[in-house]
Phi, psi and omega in degrees: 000156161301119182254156214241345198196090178242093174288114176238109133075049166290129191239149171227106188248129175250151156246185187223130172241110199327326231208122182252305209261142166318308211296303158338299159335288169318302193304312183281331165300300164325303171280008179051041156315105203279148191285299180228188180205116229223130196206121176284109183297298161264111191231121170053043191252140175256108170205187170219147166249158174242127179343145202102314201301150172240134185231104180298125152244136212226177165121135210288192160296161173084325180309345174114353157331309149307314149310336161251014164296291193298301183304341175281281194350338177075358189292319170248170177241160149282144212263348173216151173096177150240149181227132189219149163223154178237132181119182152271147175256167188182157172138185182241088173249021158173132215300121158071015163293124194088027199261117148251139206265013152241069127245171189289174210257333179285310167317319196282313173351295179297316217272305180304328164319293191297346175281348219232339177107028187259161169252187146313311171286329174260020138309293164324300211307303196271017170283308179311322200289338207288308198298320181297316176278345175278359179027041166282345179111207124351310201313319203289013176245017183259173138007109170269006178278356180242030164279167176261153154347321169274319176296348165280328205244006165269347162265300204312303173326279233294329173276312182296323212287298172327338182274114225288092176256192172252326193236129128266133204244124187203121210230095177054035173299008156232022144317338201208166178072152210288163206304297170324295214286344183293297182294353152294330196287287210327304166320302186284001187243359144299301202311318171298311155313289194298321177290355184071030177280170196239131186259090170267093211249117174268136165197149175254024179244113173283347170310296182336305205293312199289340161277312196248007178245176190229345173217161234198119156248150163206142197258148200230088175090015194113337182237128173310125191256346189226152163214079174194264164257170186309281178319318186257021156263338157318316175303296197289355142324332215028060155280002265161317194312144180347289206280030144092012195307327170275140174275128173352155165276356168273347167302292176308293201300336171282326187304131170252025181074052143001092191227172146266000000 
């Protein structure tokens, strides 16, 4: 098989910095204060996806899941490793990116297409199915600065979904917008799966994961802490365990994964 997705012994390091104002600064300095503080979001992780693959990425807040969304995604690099991907990527890893928010929902609709690698002409093409899935309505000719969060990630989907990629990237894309619009997404990202496209599924929902996925990563602090099948990477969530520890999927699904 083809690998469609190769981390090889990637580290992402952020810092956190205590003291914003010059005076703060001075003031900590003075006290022999620490300024910042520097912590890897991602250390030394490692897989391969093969084309195809459907890959649940799990894993509590904070662990780095998003950070490491964004790095197959190419928006960041890693400060160490390598991260390769083959192919065009597409998908939605965070509600309303690439929006500006005084234009209509129809303007970003082109502008975010062009951003995802469309041309015009397959813009054009693809307009009715993008509006039609995006059911905003009126809307789509209003502002997107005065949309709600579900209405961002219902152009946004409706645009990453339409786009002819190899990876697909999706990051709690059901968090947010009403139950229909959830089992709509749920349908095209089977369609995607079943087309042999490589599924890259960020979710805190293990129903979600145990439908669209065939394999579980899940990251612990930063490290791959589990790589292998579904069911049992779930266990080792203990999302499944007796005293009930995984939360309902209407629960999950509101959540909007606070990650790093």
């Amino acid at each position: 098989m083809t690998a469609s997705i190769v981390a090889e012994n990637v580290t992402k390091q952020f810092t956190i910095r205590y003291h914003r104002s010059i005076k703060e600064i001075t003031i900590a300095a003075a006290r022999r204060q620490p300024l910042s503080e520097s912590f890897n979001a991602l250390d030394d992780v490692s897989f391969t996806v093969e084309q195809g693959e459907s890959i649940g990425l799990m894993g509590l807040n904070g662990s780095g899941k998003s950070t490491l969304l964004k790095l197959v995604n190419g928006i960041m690099r890693p400060d160490s490793g390598k991260m390769l991907t083959r192919g065009r990527i597409s998908g939605l890893i965070a509600t309303g990116a690439g929006f500006h928010p005084q234009l209509t929902g129809r303007e970003n609709l082109y502008l975010n297409a062009a951003i995802l690698g469309m041309s015009k002409a397959e813009t054009e093409r693809k307009l009715d199915s993008i509006v039609d899935f995006a059911d905003l309505g009126k809307f789509l000719d209003s502002p997107v600065g005065n949309y709600s969060s579900g209405m961002f990630a219902r152009l946004g989907f409706a645009i990453a979904i339409h786009v002819d990629s190899d990876i697909f990237l999706a990051d709690e894309v059901l968090a947010v917008g009403d139950k229909p619009f959830r089992q709509k997404c749920l349908e095209k990202m089977q369609e995607i799966r079943d087309s042999g496209r490589t599924l890259f599924y960020v979710s805190h929902s293990a129903a979600s994961v145990r439908r669209m996925c065939d394999r579980v990563l899940v990251l612990e602090n930063g490290r791959v802490g589990f790589d292998g099948g579904v069911a049992a990477g779930i266990r080792y969530l203990k999302y499944d365990d007796a005293s009930g520890a995984e939360p309902a999927d209407s629960e999950l699904e509101d959540e909007m994964g606070a990650d790093i």
